[in-house]
N, C-alpha and C positions, 0 to 999 in steps of 0.2 A: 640449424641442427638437422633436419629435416633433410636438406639439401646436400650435407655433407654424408650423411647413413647412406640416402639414395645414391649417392655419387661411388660410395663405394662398395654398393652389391651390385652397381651397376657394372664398375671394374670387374669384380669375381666372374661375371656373369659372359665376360669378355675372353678373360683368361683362357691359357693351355690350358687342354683336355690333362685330365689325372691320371694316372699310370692306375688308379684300382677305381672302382664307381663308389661315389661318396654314398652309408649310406641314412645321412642326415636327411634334411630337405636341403633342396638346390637354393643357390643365389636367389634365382630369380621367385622361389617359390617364399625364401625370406624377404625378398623384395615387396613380396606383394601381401605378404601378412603383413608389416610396417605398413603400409601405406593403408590400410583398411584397418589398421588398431588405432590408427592418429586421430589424435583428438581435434584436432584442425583438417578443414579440406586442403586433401592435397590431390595436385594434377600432375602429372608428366606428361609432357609431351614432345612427339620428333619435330624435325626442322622445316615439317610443313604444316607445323599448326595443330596436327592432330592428334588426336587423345590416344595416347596408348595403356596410363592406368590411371583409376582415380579412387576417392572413397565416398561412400555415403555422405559425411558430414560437407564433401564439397557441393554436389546435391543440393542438399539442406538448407545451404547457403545460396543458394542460386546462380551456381558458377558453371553448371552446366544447361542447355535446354537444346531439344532435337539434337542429342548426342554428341553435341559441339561444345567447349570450351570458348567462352563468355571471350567476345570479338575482343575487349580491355584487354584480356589474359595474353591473347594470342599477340596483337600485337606489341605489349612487353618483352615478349618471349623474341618477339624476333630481333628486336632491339637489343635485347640479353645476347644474346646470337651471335649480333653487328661488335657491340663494345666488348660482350664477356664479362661483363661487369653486373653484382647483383644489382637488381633496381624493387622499389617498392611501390607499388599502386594501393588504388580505392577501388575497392571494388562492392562499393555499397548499391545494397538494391535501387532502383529507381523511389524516389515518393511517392505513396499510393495515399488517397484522403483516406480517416479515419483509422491511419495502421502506427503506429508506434515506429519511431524513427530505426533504422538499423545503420549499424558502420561497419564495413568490414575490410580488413587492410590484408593486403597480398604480398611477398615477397616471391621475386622469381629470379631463380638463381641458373647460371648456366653448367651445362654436365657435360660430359664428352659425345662426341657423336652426332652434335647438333642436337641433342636433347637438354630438356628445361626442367625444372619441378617450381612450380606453384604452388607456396603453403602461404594459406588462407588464415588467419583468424578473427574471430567475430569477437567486434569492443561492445555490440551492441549497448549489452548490460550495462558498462562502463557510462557511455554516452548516456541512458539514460536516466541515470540516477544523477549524472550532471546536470540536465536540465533540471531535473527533480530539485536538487539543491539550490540553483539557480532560481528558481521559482518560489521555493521557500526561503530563502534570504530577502526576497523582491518585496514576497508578503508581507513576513514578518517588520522590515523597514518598513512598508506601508501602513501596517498596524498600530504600529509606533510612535508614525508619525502624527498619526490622527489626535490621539490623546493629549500627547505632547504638546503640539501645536495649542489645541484648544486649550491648554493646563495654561501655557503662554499667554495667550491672546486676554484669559478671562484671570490672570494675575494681575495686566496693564490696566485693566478694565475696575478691579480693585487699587490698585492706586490713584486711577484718576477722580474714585468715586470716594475716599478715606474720609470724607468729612457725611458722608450720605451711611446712613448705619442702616437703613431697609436692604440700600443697591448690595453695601459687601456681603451683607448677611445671603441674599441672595447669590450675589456670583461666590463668594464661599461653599455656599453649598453644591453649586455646579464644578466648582475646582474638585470637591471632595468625593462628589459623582465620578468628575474624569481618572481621578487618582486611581480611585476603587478598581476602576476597571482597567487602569495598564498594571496596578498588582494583580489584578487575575489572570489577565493575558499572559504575564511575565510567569505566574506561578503555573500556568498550565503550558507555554512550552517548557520549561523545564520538565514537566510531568511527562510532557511528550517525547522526549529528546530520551528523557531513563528508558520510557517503555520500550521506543524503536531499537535502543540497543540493548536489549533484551529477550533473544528468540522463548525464552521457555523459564519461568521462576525459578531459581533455584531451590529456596525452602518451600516447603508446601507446607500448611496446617490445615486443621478439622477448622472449618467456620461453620456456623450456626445461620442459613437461609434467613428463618426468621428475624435473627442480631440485626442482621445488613439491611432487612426491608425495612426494620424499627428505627436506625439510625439515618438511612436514607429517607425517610419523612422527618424524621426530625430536621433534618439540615432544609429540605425543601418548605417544611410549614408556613411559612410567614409568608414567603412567594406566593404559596397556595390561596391563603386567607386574605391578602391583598388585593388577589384579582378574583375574591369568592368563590373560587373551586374546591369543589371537596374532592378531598382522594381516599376512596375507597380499597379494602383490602379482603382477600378471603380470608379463611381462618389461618391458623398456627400449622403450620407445617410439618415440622419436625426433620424436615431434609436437612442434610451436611452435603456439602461440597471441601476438596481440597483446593487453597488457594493461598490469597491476600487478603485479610478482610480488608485494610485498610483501601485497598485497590478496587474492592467489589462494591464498596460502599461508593467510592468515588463514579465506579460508570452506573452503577444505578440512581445515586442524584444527580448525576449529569441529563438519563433519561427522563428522570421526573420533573427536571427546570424545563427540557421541553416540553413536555406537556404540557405542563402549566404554562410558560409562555406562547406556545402556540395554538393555545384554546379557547375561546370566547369566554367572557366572564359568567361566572355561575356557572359553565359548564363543567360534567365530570370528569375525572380520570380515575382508572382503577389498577389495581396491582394484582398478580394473579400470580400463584407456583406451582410448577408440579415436577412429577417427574416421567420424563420420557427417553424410552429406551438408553437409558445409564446416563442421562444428562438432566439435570436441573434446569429446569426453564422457568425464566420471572420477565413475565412480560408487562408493558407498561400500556395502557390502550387509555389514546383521548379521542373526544369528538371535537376535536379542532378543525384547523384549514384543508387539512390534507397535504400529498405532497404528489406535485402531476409525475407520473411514472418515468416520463423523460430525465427527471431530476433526481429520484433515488439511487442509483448508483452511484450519484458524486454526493450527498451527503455526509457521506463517509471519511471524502479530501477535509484538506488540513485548509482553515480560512473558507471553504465555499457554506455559504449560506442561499437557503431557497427564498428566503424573503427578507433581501435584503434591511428595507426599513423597520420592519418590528425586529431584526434580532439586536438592531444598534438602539434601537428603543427600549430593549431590555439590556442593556451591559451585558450585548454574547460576545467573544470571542471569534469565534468561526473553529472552534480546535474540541467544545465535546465530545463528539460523537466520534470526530478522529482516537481520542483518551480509551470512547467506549469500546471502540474495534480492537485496539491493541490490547486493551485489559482482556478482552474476551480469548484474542487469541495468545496471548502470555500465561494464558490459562490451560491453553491444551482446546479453546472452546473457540463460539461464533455468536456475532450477533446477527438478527435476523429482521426485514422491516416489512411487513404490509402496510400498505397504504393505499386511500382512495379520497381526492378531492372531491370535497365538501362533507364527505362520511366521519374522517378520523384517521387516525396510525397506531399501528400497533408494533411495537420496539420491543424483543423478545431476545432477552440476555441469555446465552444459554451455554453452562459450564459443568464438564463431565461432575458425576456426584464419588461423592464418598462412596467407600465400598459396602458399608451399611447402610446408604439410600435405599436399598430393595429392602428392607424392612420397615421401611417409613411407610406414614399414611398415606392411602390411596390419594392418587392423584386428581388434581380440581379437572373436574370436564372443562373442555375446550368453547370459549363463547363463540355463538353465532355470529358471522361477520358478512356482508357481501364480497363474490367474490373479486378475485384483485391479483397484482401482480406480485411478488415472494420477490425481493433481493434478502441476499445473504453474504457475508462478509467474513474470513476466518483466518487462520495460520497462514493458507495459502492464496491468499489475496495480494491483489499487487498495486492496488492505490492505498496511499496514503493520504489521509486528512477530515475533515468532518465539520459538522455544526454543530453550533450549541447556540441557546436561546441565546 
C-alpha cells in the first residue's frame, strides 16, 4: 500500500508544470507527510542505495545508523532494481544477551526512476507472545504430567498391594494428595486464563477491606495452625475499595498460603491496612526465608517458584502470585514485594479505594523494616506468571 501511494506522488511530482501554481501543498510535500505519518518504517531510496526520505519509526526500528540504510535494505533494493519484482526481507535486529527477541519484516517494492521504498513492520509483539504461549503450553503439560504420572504409578502400587490394607490406606492417601493438587492446578489456570483476558472489571461493587481479611484467614487457618503460626491483624478498618470481593479474597489467601508456607514453624505473620494516597494497601509481612533480590522480579511468572522443593512440599502450583498480580491489576491497582533473605517479605496488595475511603479511619503507621529492594507489579507490567506455596 505504501509503495503504491509513494509510487504515485512520486508520478505527480514528475509531471508537466501547471498552467496556474497549485495552491495546495505540492506532491512532493504530500509525499513526505505520508511517509513521516506511517505507522511503519518507511525508506526510499535512489539507484545508488541512498536515502532520499525516511521516517522516525524506520529509526526506531534500527533500519537506519551513520545516515545509511541498513546494508540488508540496500541490497534488496538493488535486486528489486535488477528483477522489478517486490521482494520481502528480515530485517530483525541482531541478538543482543538479556534484550527481548525482536522481528521485523521489510517489503521493498520498486518505483520509477530506479527508486525503491522499504516499508518495515515490526511482529515484534507478535513473536513474543508466541514464545510466551509456547512456553506456557510446555509448562502447563509439564505440570500435568507430574501428578498424573504419580496418580498412575501409586494406583499400580495399590493393586499390587490389595490384599495389604496398612500399604493401600497409605498410597490412597498419597493418590488423594496427588489429586488435590492437579484440581488446584487445573482450577487456578483456569482462574488464570479469565484474568489475562480481562484488561479492567467490568462491574465494580463497594467491598468491605475488613470482609476480605476476615474471609481470607478463614480459608488460610488450618495451614496456619498446622505449621504453628499465628497470623496477626491490626484492628477494624472501615476502608471500602471498588472491585471483586470474590477476586480480592482469592489474591489475599493466595498471599497468606505464602507466608505460612514460606515461614519456619511457630513463626509469625501479620496483616496490616491502611490507606495511602487513594489506594488501600493490605499488606502481608512474614519472617520466613526471604526471597534473594535476583529472583523477585520472576516471582510474579506463571509456574516459577524460588524454592523449588518446599513449594512441591506444600501442594503449590507455581500460578499464585501470577492470580495475585492480575487480580491487582484487573483492579485498576498493583501488588508490591519487599524482601530481604533471612529477614522476611512483605507482599502489599494495593487497590484504588472507594470514594468514601477518605473518611475512614486513620491509617495504621507503616512497620519498621530494614532496608531493601521494592519490586512492583501492575496494569502495565509485561511478565506474566508467579508463585504460590
Amino acid at each position: 500500500m505504501v509503495g503504491l501511494v509513494v509510487g504515485f506522488l512520486l508520478g505527480r511530482t514528475r509531471s508537466g508544470g501547471s498552467e496556474r501554481r497549485p495552491t495546495g501543498p505540492t506532491a512532493a510535500e504530500l509525499l513526505e507527510r505520508f511517509v513521516r505519518s506511517s505507522n511503519n518504517g518507511v525508506l526510499i531510496l535512489n539507484r545508488f542505495g541512498d536515502l532520499v526520505l525516511h521516517n522516525k519509526r524506520a529509526e526506531a526500528l534500527g533500519l537506519i545508523r551513520l545516515n545509511q540504510a541498513d546494508a540488508r535494505a540496500r541490497k534488496a533494493a538493488e535486486q528489486v532494481i535488477e528483477t522489478g519484482d517486490p521482494l520481502e526481507i528480515d530485517l530483525s535486529p541482531l541478538a543482543v544477551r538479556g534484550r527481548q527477541p525482536e522481528a521485523v519484516v521489510a517489503e521493498v517494492r520498486p518505483l520509477d526512476d530506479g527508486f525503491t521504498v522499504v516499508e518495515a513492520v515490526d511482529h515484534s509483539e507478535a513473536v513474543r507472545l508466541e514464545a510466551t504461549r509456547r512456553d506456557f503450553v510446555a509448562n502447563v503439560s509439564h505440570e500435568l504430567k507430574t501428578p498424573v504420572g504419580a496418580i498412575a504409578l501409586l494406583a499400580e502400587a495399590v493393586l499390587d498391594a490389595v490384599d495389604d490394607t496398612d500399604e493401600v490406606r497409605r498410597f490412597g492417601e498419597k493418590i488423594l494428595r496427588e489429586s488435590t493438587r492437579l484440581g488446584k492446578l487445573v482450577t487456578e489456570l483456569i482462574a488464570l486464563s479469565r484474568l489475562q483476558g480481562a484488561e479492567r472489571l467490568p462491574e465494580l461493587n463497594v467491598v468491605e477491606v475488613d470482609a476480605v481479611v476476615r474471609e481470607a484467614l478463614g480459608r488460610t487457618k488450618l495451614a496456619a495452625e498446622s505449621a504453628e503460626i499465628t497470623v496477626t491483624t491490626d484492628g477494624p478498618s472501615g476502608l471500602l475499595v471498588e472491585g471483586d470481593r470474590t477476586l480480592l479474597v482469592t489474591a489475599l489467601s493466595n498471599l497468606l498460603e505464602n507466608a505460612v508456607a514460606y515461614s519456619p514453624q511457630g513463626s509469625p505473620v501479620s496483616i496490616s491496612r491502611r490507606l495511602v494516597d487513594s489506594f488501600i494497601e493490605i499488606a502481608v509481612t512474614d519472617r520466613g526465608i526471604g526471597i534473594a533480590e535476583e529472583e523477585q522480579q520472576r516471582v510474579f511468572e506463571r509456574f516459577y517458584r524460588a524454592d523449588k522443593a518446599r513449594s512441591r512440599a506444600t501442594g503449590g502450583t507455581g500460578l499464585g502470585l501470577a492470580i495475585v498480580k492480575h487480580v491487582a491489576a484487573n483492579h485498576g491497582g498493583e501488588v508490591r514485594l519487599w524482601s530481604s533473605q533471612g529477614v522476611g517479605s512483605t507482599f502489599t496488595l494495593r487497590i484504588p479505594a472507594h470514594a468514601s475511603a477518605e473518611n475512614a479511619s486513620a491509617p495504621a503507621p507503616r512497620q519498621e523494616r530494614e532496608p531493601g529492594p521494592l519490586v512492583a507489579t501492575g496494569p502495565e507490567s509485561a511478565e506474566q506468571g508467579g508463585t504460590t506455596p
